[in-house]
Kinemage of the C-alpha trace (Angstrom):
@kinemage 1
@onewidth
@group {chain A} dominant
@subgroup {mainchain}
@vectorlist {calphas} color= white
{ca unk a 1} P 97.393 12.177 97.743
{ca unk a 2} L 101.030 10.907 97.388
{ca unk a 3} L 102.071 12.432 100.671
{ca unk a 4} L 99.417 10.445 102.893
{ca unk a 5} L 101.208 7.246 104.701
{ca unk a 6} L 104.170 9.101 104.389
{ca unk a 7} L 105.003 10.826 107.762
{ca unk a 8} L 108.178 12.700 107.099
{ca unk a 9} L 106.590 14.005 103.636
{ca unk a 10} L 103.224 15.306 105.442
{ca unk a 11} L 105.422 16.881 108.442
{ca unk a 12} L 107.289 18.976 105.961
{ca unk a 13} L 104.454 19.939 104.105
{ca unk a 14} L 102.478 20.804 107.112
{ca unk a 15} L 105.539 23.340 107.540
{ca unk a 16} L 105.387 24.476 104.937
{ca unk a 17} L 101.883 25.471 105.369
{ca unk a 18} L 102.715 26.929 108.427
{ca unk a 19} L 105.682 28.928 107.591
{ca unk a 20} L 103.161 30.757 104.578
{ca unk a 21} L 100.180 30.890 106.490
{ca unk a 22} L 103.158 32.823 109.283
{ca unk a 23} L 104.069 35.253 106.535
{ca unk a 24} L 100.770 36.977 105.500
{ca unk a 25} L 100.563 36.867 102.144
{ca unk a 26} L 98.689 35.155 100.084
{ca unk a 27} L 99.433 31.699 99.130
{ca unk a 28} L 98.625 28.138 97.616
{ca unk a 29} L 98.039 25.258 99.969
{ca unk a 30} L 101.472 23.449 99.900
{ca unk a 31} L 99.427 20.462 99.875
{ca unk a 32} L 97.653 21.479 97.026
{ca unk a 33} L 100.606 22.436 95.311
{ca unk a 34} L 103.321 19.332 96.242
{ca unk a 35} L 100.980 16.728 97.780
{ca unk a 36} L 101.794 14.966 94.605
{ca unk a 37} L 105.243 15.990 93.873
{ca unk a 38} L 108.591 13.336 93.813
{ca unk a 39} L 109.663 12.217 96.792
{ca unk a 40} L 113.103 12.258 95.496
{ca unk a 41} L 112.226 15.985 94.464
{ca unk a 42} L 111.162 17.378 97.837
{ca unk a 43} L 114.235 15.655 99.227
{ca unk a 44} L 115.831 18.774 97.799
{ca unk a 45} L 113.592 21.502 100.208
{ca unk a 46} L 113.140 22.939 103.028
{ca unk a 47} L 109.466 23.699 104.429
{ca unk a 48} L 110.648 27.798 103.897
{ca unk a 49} L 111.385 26.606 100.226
{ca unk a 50} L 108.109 24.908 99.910
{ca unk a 51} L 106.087 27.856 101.627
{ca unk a 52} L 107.823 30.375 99.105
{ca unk a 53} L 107.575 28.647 96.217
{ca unk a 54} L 103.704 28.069 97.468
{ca unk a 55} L 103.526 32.171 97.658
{ca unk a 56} L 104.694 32.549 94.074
{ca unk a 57} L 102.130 30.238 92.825
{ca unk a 58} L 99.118 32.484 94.507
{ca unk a 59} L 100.857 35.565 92.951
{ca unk a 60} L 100.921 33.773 89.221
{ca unk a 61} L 97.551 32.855 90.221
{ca unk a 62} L 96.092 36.391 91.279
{ca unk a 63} L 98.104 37.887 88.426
{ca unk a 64} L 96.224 35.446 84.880
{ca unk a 65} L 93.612 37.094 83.332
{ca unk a 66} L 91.782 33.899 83.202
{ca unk a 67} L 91.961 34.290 79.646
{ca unk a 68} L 95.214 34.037 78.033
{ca unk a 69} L 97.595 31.671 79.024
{ca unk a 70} L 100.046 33.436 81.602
{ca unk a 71} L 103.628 32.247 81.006
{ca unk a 72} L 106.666 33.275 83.228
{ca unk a 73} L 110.218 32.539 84.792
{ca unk a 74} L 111.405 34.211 88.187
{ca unk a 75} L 113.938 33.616 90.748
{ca unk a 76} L 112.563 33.383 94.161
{ca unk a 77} L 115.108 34.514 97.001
{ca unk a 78} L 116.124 31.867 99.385
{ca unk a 79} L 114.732 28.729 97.005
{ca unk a 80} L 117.807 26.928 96.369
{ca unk a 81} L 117.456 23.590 96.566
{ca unk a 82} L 120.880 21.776 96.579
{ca unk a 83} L 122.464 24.751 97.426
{ca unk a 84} L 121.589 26.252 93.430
{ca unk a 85} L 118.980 29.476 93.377
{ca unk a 86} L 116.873 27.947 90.312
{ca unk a 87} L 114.923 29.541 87.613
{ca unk a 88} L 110.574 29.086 88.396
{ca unk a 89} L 108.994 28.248 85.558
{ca unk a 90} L 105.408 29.406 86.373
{ca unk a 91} L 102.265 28.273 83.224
{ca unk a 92} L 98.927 29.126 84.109
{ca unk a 93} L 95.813 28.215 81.391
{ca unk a 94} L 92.636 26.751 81.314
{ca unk a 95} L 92.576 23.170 82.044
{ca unk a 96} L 93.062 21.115 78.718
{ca unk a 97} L 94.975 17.893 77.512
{ca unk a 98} L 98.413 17.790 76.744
{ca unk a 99} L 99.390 20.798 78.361
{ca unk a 100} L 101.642 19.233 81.065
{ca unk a 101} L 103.409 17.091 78.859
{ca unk a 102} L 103.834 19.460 75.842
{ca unk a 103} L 105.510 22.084 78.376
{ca unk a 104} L 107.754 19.888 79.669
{ca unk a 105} L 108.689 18.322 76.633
{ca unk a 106} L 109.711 21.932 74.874
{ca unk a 107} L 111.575 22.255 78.322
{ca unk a 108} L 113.278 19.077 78.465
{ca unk a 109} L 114.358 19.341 74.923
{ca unk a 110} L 116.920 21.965 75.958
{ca unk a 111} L 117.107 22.064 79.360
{ca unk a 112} L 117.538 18.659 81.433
{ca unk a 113} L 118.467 19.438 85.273
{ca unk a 114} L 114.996 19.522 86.980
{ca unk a 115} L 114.570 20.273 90.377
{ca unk a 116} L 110.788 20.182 90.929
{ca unk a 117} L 107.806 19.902 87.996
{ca unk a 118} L 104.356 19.925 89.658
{ca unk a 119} L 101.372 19.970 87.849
{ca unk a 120} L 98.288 20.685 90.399
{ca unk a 121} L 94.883 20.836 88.307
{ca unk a 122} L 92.774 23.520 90.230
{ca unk a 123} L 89.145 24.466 90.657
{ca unk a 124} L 89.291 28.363 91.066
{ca unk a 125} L 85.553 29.770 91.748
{ca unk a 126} L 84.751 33.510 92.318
{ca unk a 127} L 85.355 34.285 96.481
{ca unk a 128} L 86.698 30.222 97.231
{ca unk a 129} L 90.325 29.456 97.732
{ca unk a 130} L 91.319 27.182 94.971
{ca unk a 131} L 91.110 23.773 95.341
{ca unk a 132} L 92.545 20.590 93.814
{ca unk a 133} L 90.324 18.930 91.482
{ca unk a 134} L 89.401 15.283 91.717
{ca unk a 135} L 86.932 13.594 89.398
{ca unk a 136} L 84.766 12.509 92.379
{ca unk a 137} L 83.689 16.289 92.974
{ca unk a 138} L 81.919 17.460 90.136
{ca unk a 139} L 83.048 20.918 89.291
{ca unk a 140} L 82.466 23.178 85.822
{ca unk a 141} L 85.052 22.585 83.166
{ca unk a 142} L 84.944 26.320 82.727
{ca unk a 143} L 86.597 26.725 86.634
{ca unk a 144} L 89.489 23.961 85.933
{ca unk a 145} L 92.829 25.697 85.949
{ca unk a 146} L 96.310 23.962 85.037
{ca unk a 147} L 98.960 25.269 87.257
{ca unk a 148} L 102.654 24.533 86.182
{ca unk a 149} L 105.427 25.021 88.201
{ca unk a 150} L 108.711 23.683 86.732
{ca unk a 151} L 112.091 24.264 89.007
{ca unk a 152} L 115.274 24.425 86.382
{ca unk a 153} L 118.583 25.448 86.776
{ca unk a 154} L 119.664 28.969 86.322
{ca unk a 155} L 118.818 30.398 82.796
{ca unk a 156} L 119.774 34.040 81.926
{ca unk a 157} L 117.447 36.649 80.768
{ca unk a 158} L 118.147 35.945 77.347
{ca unk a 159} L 117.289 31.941 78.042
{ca unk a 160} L 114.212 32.857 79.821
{ca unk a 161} L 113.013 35.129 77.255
{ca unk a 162} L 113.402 32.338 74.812
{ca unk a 163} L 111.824 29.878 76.651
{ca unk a 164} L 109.000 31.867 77.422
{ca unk a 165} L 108.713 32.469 73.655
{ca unk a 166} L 108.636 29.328 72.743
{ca unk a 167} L 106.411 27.693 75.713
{ca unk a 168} L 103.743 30.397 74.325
{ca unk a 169} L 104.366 29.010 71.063
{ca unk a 170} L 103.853 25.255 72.253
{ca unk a 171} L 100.130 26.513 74.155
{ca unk a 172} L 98.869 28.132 71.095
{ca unk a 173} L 99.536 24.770 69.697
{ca unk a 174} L 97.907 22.905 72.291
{ca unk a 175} L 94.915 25.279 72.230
{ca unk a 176} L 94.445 24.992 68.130
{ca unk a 177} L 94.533 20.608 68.477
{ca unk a 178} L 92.285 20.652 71.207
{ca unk a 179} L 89.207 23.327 70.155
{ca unk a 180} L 89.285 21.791 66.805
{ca unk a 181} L 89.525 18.398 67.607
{ca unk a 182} L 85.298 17.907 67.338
{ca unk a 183} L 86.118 20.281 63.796
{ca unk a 184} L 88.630 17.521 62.549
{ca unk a 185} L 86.559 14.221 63.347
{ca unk a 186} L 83.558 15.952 61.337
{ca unk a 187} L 85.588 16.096 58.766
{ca unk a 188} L 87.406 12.930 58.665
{ca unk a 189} L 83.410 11.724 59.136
{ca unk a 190} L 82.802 13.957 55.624
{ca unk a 191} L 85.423 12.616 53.786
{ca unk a 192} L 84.573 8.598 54.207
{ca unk a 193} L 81.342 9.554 53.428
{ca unk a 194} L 82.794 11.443 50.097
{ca unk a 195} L 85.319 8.366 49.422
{ca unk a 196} L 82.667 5.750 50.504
{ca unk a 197} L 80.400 7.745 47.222
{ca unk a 198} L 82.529 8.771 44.836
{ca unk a 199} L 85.132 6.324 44.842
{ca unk a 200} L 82.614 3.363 43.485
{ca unk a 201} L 84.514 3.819 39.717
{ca unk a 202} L 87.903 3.022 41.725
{ca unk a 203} L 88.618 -1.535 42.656
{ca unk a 204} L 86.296 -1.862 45.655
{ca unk a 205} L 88.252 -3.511 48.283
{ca unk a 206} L 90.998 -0.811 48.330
{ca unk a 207} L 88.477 1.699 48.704
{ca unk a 208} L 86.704 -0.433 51.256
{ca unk a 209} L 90.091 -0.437 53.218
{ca unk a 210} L 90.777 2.753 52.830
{ca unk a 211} L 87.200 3.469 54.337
{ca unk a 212} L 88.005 1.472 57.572
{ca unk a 213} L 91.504 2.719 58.261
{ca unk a 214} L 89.641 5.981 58.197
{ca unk a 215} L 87.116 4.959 60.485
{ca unk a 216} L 89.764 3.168 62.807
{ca unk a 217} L 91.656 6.556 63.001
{ca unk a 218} L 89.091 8.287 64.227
{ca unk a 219} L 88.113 5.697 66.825
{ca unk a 220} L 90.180 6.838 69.345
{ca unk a 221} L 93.546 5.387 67.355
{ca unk a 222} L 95.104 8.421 66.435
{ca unk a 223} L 95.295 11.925 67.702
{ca unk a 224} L 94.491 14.403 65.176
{ca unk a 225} L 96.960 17.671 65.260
{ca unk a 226} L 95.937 19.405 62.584
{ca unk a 227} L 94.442 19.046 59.110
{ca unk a 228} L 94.097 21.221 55.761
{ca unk a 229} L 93.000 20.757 52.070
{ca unk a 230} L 95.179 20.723 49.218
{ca unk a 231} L 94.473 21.408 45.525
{ca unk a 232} L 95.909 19.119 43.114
{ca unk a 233} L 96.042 19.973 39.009
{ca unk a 234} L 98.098 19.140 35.817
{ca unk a 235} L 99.443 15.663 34.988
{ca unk a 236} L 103.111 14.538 35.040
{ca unk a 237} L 105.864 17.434 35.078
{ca unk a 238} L 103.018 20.099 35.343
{ca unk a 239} L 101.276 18.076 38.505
{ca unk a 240} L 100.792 20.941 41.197
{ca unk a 241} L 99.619 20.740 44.498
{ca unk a 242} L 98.588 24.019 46.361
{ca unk a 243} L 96.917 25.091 49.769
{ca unk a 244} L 93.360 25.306 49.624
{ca unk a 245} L 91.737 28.834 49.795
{ca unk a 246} L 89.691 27.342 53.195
{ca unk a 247} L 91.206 27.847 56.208
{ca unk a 248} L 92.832 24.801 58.266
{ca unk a 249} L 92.002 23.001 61.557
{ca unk a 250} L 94.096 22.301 64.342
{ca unk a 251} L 97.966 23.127 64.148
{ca unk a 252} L 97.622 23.045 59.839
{ca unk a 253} L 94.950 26.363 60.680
{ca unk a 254} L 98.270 28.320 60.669
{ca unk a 255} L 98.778 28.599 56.857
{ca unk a 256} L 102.606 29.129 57.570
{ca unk a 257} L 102.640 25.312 59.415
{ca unk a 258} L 104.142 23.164 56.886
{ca unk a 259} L 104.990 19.941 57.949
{ca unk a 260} L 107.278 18.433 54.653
{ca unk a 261} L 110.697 19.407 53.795
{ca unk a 262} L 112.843 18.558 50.979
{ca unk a 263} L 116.385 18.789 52.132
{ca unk a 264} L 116.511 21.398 54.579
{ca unk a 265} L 113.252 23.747 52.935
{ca unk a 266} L 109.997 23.225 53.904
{ca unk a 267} L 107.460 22.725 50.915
{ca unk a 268} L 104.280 22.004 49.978
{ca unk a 269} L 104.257 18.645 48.591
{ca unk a 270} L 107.081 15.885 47.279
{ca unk a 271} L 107.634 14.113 45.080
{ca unk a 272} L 106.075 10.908 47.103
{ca unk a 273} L 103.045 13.201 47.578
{ca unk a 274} L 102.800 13.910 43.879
{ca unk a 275} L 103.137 10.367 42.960
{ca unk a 276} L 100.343 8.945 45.530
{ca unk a 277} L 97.848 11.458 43.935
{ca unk a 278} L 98.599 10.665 40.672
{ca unk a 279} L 98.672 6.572 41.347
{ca unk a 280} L 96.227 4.735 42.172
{ca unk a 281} L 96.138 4.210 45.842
{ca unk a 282} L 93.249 5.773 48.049
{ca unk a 283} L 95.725 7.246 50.759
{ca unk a 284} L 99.025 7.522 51.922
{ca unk a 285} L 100.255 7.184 55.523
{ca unk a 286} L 104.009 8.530 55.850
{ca unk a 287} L 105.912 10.415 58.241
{ca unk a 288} L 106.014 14.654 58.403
{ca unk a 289} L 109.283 16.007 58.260
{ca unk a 290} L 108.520 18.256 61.636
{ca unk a 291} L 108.647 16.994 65.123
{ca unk a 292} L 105.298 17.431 67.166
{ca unk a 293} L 105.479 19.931 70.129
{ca unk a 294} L 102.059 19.031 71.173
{ca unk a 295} L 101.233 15.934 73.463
{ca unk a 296} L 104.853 13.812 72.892
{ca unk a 297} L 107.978 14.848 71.042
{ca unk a 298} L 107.854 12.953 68.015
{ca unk a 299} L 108.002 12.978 64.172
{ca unk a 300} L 104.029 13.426 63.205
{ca unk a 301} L 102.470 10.731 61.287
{ca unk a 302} L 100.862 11.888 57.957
{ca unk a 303} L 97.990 10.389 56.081
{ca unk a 304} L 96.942 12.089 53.008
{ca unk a 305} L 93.717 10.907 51.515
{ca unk a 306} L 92.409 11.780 47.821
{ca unk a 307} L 89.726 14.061 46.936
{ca unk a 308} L 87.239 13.602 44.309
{ca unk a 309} L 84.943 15.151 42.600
{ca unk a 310} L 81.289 13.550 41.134
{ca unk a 311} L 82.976 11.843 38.270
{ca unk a 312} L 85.333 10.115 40.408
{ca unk a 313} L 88.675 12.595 39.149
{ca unk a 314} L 91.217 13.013 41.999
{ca unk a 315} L 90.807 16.917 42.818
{ca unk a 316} L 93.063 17.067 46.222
{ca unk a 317} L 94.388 15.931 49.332
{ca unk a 318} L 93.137 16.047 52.887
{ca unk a 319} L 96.624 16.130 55.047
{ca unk a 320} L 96.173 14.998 58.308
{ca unk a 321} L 99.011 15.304 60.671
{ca unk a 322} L 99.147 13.889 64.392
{ca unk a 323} L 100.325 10.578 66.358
{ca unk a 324} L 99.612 7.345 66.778
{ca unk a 325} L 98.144 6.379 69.760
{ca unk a 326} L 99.207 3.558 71.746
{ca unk a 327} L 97.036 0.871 70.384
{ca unk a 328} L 98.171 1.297 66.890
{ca unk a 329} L 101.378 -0.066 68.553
{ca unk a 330} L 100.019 -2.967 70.631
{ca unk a 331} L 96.902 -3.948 68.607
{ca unk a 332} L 97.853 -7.187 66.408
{ca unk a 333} L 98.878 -5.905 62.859
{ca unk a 334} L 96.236 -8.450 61.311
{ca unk a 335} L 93.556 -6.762 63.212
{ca unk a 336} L 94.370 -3.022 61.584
{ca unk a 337} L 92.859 -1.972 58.396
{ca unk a 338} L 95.739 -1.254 55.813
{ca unk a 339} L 97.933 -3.614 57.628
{ca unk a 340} L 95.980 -5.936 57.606
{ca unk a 341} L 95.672 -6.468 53.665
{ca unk a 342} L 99.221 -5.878 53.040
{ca unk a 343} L 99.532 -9.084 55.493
{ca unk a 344} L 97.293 -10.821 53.527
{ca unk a 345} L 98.852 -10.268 50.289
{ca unk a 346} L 102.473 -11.327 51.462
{ca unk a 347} L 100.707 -14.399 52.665
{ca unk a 348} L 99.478 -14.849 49.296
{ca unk a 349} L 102.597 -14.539 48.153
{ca unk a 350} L 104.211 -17.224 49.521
{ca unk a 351} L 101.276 -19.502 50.045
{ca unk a 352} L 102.749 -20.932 53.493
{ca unk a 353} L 100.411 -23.457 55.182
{ca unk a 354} L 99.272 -21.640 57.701
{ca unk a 355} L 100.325 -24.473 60.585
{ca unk a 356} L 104.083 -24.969 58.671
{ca unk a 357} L 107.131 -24.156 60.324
{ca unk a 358} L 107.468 -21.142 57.491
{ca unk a 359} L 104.084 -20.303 57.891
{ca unk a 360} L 104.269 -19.541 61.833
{ca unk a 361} L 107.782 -17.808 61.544
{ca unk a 362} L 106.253 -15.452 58.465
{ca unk a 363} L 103.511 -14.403 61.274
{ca unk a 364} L 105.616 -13.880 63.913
{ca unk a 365} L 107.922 -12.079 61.507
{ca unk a 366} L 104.998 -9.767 60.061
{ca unk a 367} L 104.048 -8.963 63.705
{ca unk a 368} L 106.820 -8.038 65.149
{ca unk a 369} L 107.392 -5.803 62.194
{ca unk a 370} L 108.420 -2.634 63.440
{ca unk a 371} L 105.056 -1.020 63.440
{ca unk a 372} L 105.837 2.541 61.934
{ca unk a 373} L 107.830 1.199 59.131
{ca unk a 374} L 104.953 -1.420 58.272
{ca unk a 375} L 102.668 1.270 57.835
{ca unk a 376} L 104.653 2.950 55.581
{ca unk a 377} L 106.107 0.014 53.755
{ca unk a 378} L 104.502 -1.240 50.266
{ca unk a 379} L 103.965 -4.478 49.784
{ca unk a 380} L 106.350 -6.125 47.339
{ca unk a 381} L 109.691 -4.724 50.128
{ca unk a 382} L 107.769 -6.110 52.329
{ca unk a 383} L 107.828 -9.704 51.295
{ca unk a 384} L 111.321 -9.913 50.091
{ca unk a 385} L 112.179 -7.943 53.966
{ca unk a 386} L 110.283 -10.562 55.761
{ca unk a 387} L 112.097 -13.374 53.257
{ca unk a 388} L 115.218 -12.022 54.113
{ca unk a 389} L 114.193 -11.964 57.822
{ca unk a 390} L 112.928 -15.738 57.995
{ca unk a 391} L 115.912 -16.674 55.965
{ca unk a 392} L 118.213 -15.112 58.799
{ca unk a 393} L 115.847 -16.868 61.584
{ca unk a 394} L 116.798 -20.187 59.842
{ca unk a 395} L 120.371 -19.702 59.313
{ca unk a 396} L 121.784 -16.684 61.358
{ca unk a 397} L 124.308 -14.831 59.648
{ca unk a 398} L 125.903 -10.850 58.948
{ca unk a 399} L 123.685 -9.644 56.860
């Protein structure tokens, strides 16, 4: 634990264990609860701080059902770090990912002065005192607990009510992404096996592509939020697309969760939606119009892939919403399927030798490409961008 080979840090938890083992009631281990917390945050308290905020956690503890997630924000007397009495933010759930980060990132987003966020991941087993979890005890998943306990300055009922509200809203979230995630790769495994089939009519090497950047999201490149199907019918002015009857996975299982807006509305579809389906490209991969509140704060990434039927027609739209994960950011654009054939083609394009001066700057430029917009980016901008680009490399100017 952080507080090991730190002597003033274990002395003032081991007060702190004391002082609560002195009062009686029941409590969490302090160790438990800050052996891992900021030095620069337990700078801030006293060992009686520590020992009552490590009483409040056994009472949030004693007091979730162990089935829904237990959300709520007290003042404890005499817990004033600083010199402020703070608001305790207390989240109690099953043990899951994203559920630290998602909570504080609702919290952060409004309120910034933090006193103290621990995040101790417990093993609680019928008639044991709760202990911390470590992957080199094997425990059941089904005993893991996630314990939050976030120390913010004063809110008013009003605030707290609020946040509460919308915490709860940000677990249900969490919970929906994470049961269906096995739900959403099945289907993501369905529909390459559906484009893969009845996309043969269609050129091959888009569909190919397609195919892989499929396969590459679900390889641990992208984390899937939610997903629905879409219905798309008509041609031209009468094109439609409209939710599918089936129900949704993930954060999309909410039929009200739309994740597009036109001005300030949410909607269905676009206009850039409407003319994907009715082009000729396999899939799009844009951004939603709605910030994620699971995992990282963030506009979602959308990719939208056609549906067809036996005769090859377009029928629909899988919408997949979620985030990029790291390696779609650090992985070399001419390794990643979609990216890497709109590479190729602006190669083409200009037809640089490869070992030229223009050749090596037109990598370096397509690389260092900011990664979201290359994604999103068709080919022809992209050439006369990276043009423009090389041209400014060569002979810097306003521009």
């Amino acid at each position: 634990m952080a507080a090991r080979n730190n002597p003033k840090r274990e002395k003032q938890i081991e007060s702190a264990r004391k002082i609560a083992k002195a009062t009686g009631e029941a409590h969490l281990d302090p160790e438990i609860l800050f052996g891992r917390a900021s030095n620069d945050d337990l700078e801030l308290y006293t060992p009686e701080m520590l020992a009552l905020s490590a009483v409040h956690s056994a009472k949030e503890l004693a007091a979730w059902n162990g089935k829904a997630p237990r959300v709520g924000i007290d003042t404890i007397a005499d817990v004033t770090p600083g010199g402020i009495a703070v608001s305790v933010l207390s989240v109690t759930d099953r043990n899951m990912p994203f559920l630290f980060e998602s909570v504080m990132g609702e919290v952060t987003s409004t309120y910034r002065d933090l006193f103290m966020a621990v995040h101790p991941i417990l093993v609680m087993e019928k008639g044991k005192a709760p202990a911390l979890y470590s992957a080199d005890h094997p425990s059941d998943p089904a005993n893991r607990v996630s314990h939050i306990q976030l120390h913010i300055a004063p809110l008013n009922s009003d605030q707290a009510s609020d946040l509460v509200k919308r915490i709860e809203t940000v677990l249900e979230q969490v919970r929906l992404s994470v049961s269906d995630w096995k739900p959403m790769l099945s289907k993501i495994d369905g529909v390459i096996a559906e484009l893969s089939a009845n996309g043969a009519s269609r050129k091959k090497a888009d569909r190919d592509e397609a195919v892989a950047f499929l396969t590459w999201l679900r390889d641990e490149n992208f984390t899937f939020l939610g997903m629905r199907e879409y219905v798309y019918s008509g041609k031209g002015s009468d094109a439609r697309v409209e939710r599918d009857k089936g129900t949704g996975l993930g954060i999309l299982s909410n039929p009200d969760v739309l994740v597009l807006r036109t001005g300030k509305d949410a909607v269905t579809t676009t206009p850039e939606i409407l003319a994907f389906l009715d082009g000729p490209d396999f899939l799009i991969v844009t951004k939603a119009n709605v910030k994620s509140i699971v995992h990282r704060r963030a506009y979602m990434d959308y990719v939208g892939v056609k549906r067809f039927d036996a005769d090859g027609n377009v029928t629909g739209e899988l919408r997949i919403v979620g985030l990029f994960t790291s390696t779609a950011y650090t992985s070399l654009a001419s390794e990643i399927p979609l990216l890497r054939s709109k590479i190729e083609k602006v190669k083409e394009h200009f037809g640089f030798d490869p070992m030229s001066h223009s050749g090596r700057m037109l990598d370096n430029t397509l690389e260092s490409y900011p990664r979201d917009d290359l994604f999103q980016i068709d080919t022809t901008l992209l050439a006369s961008f990276a043009e423009q680009i090389n041209d400014l490399a060569d002979r810097p100017r306003v521009r």
